[in-house]
SERODO-960996 format. One record per residue: x, y, z of N, C-alpha, C, CB in turn. Coordinates in steps of 0.05 Angstrom, whole numbers, plus 5000, padded with zeros to 4 digits. Glycine has a CB too. Example, Ala and Ser with C-alpha at 12.3 -4.5 7.8 and 13.67 -1.06 7.14 Angstrom:
% residues 2
<pt n_px="5264" n_py="4886" n_pz="5156" ca_px="5246" ca_py="4910" ca_pz="5156" c_px="5264" c_py="4934" c_pz="5156" cb_px="5226" cb_py="4911" cb_pz="5181"/>
<pt n_px="5257" n_py="4955" n_pz="5142" ca_px="5273" ca_py="4979" ca_pz="5143" c_px="5258" c_py="5001" c_pz="5157" cb_px="5282" cb_py="4988" cb_pz="5114"/>
This chain:
% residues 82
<pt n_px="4150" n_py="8886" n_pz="2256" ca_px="4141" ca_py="8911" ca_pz="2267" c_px="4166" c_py="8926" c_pz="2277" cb_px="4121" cb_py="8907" cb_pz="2290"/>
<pt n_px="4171" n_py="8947" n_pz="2278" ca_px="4185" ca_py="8961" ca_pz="2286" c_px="4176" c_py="8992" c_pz="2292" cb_px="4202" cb_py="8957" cb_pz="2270"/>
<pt n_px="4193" n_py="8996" n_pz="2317" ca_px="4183" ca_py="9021" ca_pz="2329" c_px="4214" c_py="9038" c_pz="2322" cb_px="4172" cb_py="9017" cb_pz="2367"/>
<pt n_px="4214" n_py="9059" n_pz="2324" ca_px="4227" ca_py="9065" ca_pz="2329" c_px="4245" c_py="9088" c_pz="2345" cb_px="4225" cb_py="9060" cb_pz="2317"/>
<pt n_px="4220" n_py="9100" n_pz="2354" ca_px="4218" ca_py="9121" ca_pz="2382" c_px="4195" c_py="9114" c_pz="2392" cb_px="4217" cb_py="9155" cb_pz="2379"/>
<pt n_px="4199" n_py="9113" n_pz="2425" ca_px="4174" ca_py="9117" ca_pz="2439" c_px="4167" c_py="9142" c_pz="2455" cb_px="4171" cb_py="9097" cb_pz="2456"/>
<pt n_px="4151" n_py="9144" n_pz="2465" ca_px="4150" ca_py="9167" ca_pz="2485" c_px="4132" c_py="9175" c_pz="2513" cb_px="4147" cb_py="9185" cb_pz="2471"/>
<pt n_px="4135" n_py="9173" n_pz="2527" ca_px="4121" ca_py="9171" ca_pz="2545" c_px="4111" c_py="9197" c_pz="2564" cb_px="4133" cb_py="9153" cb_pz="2556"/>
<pt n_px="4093" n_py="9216" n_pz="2572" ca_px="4088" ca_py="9232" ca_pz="2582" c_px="4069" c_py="9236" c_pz="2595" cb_px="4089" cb_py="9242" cb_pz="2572"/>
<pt n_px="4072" n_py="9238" n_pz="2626" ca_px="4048" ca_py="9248" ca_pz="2652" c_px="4036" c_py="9260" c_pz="2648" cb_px="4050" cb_py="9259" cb_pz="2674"/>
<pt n_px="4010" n_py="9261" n_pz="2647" ca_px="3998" ca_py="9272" ca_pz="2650" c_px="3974" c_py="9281" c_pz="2667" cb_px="3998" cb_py="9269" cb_pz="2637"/>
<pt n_px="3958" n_py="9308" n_pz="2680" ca_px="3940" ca_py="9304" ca_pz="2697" c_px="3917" c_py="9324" c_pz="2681" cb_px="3951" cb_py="9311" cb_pz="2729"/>
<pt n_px="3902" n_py="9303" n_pz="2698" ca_px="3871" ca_py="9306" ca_pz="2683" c_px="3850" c_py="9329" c_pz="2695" cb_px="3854" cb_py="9275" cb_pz="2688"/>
<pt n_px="3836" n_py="9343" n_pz="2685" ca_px="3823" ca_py="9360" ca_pz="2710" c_px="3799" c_py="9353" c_pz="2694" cb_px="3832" cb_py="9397" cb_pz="2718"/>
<pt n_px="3772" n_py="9348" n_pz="2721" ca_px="3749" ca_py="9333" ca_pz="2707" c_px="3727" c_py="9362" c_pz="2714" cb_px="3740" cb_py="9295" cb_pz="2725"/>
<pt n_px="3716" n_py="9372" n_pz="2690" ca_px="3692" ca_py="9402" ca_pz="2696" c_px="3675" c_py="9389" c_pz="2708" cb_px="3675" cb_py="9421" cb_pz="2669"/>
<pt n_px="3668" n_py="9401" n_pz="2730" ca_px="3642" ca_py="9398" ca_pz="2735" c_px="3612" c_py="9397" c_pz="2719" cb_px="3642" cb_py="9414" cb_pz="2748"/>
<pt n_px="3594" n_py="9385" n_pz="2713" ca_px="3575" ca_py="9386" ca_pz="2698" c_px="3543" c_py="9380" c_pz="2714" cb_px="3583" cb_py="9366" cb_pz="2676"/>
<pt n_px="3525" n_py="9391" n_pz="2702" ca_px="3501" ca_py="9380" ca_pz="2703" c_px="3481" c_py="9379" c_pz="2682" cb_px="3491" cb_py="9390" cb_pz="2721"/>
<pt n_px="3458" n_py="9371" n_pz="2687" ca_px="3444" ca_py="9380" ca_pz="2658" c_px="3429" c_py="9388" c_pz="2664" cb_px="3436" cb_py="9365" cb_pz="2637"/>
<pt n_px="3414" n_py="9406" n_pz="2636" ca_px="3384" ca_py="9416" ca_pz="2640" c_px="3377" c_py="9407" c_pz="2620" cb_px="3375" cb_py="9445" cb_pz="2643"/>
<pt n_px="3343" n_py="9419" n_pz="2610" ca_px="3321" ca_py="9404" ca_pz="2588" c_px="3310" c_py="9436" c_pz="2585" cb_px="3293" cb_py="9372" cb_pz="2602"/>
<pt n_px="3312" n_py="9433" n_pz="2560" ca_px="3311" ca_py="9462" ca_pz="2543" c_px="3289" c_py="9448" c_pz="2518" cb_px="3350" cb_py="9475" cb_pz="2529"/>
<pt n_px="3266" n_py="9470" n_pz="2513" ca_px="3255" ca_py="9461" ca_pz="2498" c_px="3260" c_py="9491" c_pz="2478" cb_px="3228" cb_py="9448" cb_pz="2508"/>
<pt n_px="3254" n_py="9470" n_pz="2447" ca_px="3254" ca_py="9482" ca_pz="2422" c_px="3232" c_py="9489" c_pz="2408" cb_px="3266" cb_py="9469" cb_pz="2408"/>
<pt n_px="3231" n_py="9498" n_pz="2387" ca_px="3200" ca_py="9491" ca_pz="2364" c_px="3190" c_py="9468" c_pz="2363" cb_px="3202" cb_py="9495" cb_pz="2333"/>
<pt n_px="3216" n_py="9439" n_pz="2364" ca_px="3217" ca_py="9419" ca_pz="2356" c_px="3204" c_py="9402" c_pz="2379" cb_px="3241" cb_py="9414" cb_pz="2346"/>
<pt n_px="3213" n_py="9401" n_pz="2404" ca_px="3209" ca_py="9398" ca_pz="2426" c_px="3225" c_py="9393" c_pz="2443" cb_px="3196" cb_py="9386" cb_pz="2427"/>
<pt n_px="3233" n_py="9379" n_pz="2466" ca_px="3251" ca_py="9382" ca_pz="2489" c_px="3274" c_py="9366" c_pz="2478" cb_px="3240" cb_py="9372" cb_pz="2519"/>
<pt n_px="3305" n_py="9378" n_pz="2487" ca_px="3331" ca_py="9370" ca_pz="2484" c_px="3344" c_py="9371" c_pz="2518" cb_px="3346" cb_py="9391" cb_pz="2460"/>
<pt n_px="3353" n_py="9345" n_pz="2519" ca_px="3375" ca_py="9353" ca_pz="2542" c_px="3402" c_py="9364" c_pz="2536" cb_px="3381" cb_py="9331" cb_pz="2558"/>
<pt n_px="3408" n_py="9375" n_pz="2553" ca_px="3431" ca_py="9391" ca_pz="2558" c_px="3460" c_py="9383" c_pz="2576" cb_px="3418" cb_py="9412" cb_pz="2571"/>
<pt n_px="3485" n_py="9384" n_pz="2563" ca_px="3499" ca_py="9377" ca_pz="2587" c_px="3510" c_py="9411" c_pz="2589" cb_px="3525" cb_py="9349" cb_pz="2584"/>
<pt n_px="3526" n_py="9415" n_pz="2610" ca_px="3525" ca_py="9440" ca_pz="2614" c_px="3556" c_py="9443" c_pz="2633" cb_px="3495" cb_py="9448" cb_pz="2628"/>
<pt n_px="3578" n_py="9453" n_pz="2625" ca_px="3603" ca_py="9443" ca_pz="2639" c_px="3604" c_py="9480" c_pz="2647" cb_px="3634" cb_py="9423" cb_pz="2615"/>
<pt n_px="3624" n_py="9473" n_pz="2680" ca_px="3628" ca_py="9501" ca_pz="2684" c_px="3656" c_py="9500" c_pz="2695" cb_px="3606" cb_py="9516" cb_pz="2702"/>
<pt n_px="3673" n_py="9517" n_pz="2694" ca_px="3696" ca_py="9524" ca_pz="2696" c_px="3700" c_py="9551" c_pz="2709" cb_px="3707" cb_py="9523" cb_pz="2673"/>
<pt n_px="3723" n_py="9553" n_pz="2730" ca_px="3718" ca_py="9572" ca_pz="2745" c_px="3728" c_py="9601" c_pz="2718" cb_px="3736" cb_py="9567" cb_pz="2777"/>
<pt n_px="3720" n_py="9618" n_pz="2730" ca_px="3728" ca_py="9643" ca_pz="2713" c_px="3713" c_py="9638" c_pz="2682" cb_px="3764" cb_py="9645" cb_pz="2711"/>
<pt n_px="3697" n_py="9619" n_pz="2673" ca_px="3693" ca_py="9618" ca_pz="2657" c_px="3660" c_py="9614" c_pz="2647" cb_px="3710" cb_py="9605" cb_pz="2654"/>
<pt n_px="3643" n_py="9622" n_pz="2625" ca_px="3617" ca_py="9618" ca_pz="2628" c_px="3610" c_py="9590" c_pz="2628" cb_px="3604" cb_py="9631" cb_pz="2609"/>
<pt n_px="3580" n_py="9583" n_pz="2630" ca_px="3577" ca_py="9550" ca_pz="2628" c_px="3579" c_py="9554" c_pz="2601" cb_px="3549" cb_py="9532" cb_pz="2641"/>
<pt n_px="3582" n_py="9529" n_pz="2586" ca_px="3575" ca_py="9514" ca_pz="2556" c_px="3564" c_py="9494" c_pz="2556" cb_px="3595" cb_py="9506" cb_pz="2539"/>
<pt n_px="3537" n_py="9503" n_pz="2555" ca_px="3520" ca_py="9475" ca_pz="2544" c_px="3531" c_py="9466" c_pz="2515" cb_px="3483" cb_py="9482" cb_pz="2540"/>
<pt n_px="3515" n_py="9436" n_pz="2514" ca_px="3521" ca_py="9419" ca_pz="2493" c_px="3499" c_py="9403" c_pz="2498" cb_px="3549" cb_py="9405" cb_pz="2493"/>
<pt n_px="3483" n_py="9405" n_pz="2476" ca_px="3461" ca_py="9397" ca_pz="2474" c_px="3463" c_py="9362" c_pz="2466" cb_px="3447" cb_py="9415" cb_pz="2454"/>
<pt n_px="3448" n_py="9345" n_pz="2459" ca_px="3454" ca_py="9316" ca_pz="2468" c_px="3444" c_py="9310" c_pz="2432" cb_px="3430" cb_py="9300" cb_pz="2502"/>
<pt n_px="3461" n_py="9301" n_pz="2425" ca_px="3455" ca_py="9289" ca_pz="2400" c_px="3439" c_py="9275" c_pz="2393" cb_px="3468" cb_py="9281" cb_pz="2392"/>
<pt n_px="3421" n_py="9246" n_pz="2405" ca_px="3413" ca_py="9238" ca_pz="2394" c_px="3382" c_py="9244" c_pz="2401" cb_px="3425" cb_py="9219" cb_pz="2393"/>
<pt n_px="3381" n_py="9266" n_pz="2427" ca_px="3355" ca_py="9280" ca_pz="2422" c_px="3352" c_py="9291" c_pz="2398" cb_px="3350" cb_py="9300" cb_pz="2439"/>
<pt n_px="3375" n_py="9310" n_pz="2388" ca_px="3371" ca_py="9332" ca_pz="2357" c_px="3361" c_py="9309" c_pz="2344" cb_px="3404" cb_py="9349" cb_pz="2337"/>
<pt n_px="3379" n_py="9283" n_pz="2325" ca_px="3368" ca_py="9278" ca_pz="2310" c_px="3344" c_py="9266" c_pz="2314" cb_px="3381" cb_py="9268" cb_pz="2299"/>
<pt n_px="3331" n_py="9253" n_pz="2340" ca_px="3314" ca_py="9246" ca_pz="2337" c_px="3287" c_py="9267" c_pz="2327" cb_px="3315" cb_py="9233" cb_pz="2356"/>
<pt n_px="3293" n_py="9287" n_pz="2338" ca_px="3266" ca_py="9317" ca_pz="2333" c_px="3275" c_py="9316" c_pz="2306" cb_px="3271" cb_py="9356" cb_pz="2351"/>
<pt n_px="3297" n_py="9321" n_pz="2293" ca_px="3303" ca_py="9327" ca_pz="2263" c_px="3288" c_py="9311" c_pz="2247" cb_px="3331" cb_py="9322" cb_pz="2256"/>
<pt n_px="3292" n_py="9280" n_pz="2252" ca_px="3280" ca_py="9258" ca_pz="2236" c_px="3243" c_py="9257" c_pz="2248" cb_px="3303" cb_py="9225" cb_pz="2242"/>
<pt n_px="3238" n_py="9267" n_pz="2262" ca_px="3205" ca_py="9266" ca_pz="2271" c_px="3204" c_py="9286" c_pz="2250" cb_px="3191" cb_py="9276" cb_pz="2306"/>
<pt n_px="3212" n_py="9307" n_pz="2251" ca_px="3204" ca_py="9341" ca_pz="2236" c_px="3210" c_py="9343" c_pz="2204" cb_px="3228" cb_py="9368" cb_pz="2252"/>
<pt n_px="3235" n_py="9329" n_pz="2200" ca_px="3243" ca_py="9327" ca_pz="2172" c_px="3257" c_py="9344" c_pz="2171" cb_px="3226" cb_py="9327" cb_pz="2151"/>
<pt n_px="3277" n_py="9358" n_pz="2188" ca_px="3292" ca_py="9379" ca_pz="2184" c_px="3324" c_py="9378" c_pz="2188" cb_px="3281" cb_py="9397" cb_pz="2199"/>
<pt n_px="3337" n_py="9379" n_pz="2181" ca_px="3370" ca_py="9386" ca_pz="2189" c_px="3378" c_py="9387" c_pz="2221" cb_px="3379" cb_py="9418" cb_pz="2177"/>
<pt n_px="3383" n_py="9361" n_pz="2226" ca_px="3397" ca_py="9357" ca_pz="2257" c_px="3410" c_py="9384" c_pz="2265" cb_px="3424" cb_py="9331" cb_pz="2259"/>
<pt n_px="3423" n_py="9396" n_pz="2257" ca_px="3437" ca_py="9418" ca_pz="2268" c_px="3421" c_py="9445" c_pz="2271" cb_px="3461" cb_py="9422" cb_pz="2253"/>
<pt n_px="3396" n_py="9446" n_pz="2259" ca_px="3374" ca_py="9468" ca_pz="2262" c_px="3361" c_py="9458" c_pz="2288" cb_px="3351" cb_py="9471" cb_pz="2235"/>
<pt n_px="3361" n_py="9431" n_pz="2294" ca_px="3354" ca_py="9435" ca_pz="2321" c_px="3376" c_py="9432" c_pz="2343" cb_px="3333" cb_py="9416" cb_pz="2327"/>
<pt n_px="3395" n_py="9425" n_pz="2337" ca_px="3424" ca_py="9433" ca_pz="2359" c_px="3427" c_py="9466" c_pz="2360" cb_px="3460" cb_py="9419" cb_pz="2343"/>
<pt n_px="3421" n_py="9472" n_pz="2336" ca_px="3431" ca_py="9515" ca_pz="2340" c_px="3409" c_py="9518" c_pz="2362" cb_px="3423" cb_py="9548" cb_pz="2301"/>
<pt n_px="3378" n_py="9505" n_pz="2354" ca_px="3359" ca_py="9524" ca_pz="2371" c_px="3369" c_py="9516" c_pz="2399" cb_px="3323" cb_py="9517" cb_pz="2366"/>
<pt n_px="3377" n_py="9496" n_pz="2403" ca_px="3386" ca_py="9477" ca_pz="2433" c_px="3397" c_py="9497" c_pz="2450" cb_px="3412" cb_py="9449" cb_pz="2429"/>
<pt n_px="3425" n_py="9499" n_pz="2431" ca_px="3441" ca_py="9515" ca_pz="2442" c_px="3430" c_py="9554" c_pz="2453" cb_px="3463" cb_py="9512" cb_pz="2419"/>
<pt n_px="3420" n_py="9554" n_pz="2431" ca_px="3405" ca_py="9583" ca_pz="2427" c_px="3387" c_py="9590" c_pz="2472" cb_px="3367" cb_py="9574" cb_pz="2388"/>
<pt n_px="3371" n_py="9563" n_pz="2462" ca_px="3351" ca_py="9559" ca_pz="2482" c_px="3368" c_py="9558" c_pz="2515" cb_px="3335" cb_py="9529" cb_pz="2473"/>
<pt n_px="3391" n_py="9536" n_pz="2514" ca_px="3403" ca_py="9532" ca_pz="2539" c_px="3423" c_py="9559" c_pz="2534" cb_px="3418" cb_py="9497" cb_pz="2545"/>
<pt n_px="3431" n_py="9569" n_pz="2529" ca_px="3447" ca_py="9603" ca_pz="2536" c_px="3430" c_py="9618" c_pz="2550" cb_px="3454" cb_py="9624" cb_pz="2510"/>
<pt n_px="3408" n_py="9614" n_pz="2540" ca_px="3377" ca_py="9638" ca_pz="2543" c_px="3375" c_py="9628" c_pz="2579" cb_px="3336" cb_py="9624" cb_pz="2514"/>
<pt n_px="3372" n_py="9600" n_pz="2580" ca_px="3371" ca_py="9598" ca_pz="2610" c_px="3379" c_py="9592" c_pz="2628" cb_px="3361" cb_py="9593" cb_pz="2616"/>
<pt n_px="3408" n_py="9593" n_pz="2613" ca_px="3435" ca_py="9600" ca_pz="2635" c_px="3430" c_py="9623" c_pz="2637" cb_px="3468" cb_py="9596" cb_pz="2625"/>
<pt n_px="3433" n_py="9641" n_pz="2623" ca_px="3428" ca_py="9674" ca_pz="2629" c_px="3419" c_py="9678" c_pz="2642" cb_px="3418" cb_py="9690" cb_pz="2617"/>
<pt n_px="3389" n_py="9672" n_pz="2647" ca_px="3374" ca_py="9684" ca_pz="2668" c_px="3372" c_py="9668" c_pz="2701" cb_px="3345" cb_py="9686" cb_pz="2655"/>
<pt n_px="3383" n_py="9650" n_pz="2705" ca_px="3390" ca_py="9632" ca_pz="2720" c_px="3413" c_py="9646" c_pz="2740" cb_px="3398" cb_py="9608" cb_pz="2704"/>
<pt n_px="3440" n_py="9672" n_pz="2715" ca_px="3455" ca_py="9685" ca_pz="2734" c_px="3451" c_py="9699" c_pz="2735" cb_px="3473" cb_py="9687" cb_pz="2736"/>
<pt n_px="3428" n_py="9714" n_pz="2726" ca_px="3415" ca_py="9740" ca_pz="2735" c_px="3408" c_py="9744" c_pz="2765" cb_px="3392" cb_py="9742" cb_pz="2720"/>
């Protein structure tokens, strides 16, 4: 084995704050994680193995129910900073 550079670099970590919500679809309910950053909007991220599980009940494309997810948790972040 041979190395032949290493490198080493500090680094600091900054951890977002998060919580979740439960957003329902056509398909039916997805949880949500939901990160917020100052100056910045939240971004949900809907939970994967809810999508595929609705996908594979429904017979449809995991990511048609992640868009609606997403679609759904924006909709009620929105009105949440209203």
């Amino acid at each position: 084995m041979c190395i032949r550079d290493s490198r080493w670099c500090e680094m600091e970590r900054q951890v977002a704050p998060r919580h979740q919500i439960t957003v329902d679809t056509p398909w039916g309910s997805v949880q949500c994680k939901v990160k917020t950053l100052p100056g910045q909007a939240p971004r949900p991220k809907p939970e994967y193995q809810d999508c595929l599980a609705l996908a594979r009940a429904h017979g449809i494309p995991w990511h048609t129910v992640q868009d609606a997810a997403y679609d759904a948790a924006r909709q009620a972040l929105a009105q949440t900073e209203e």
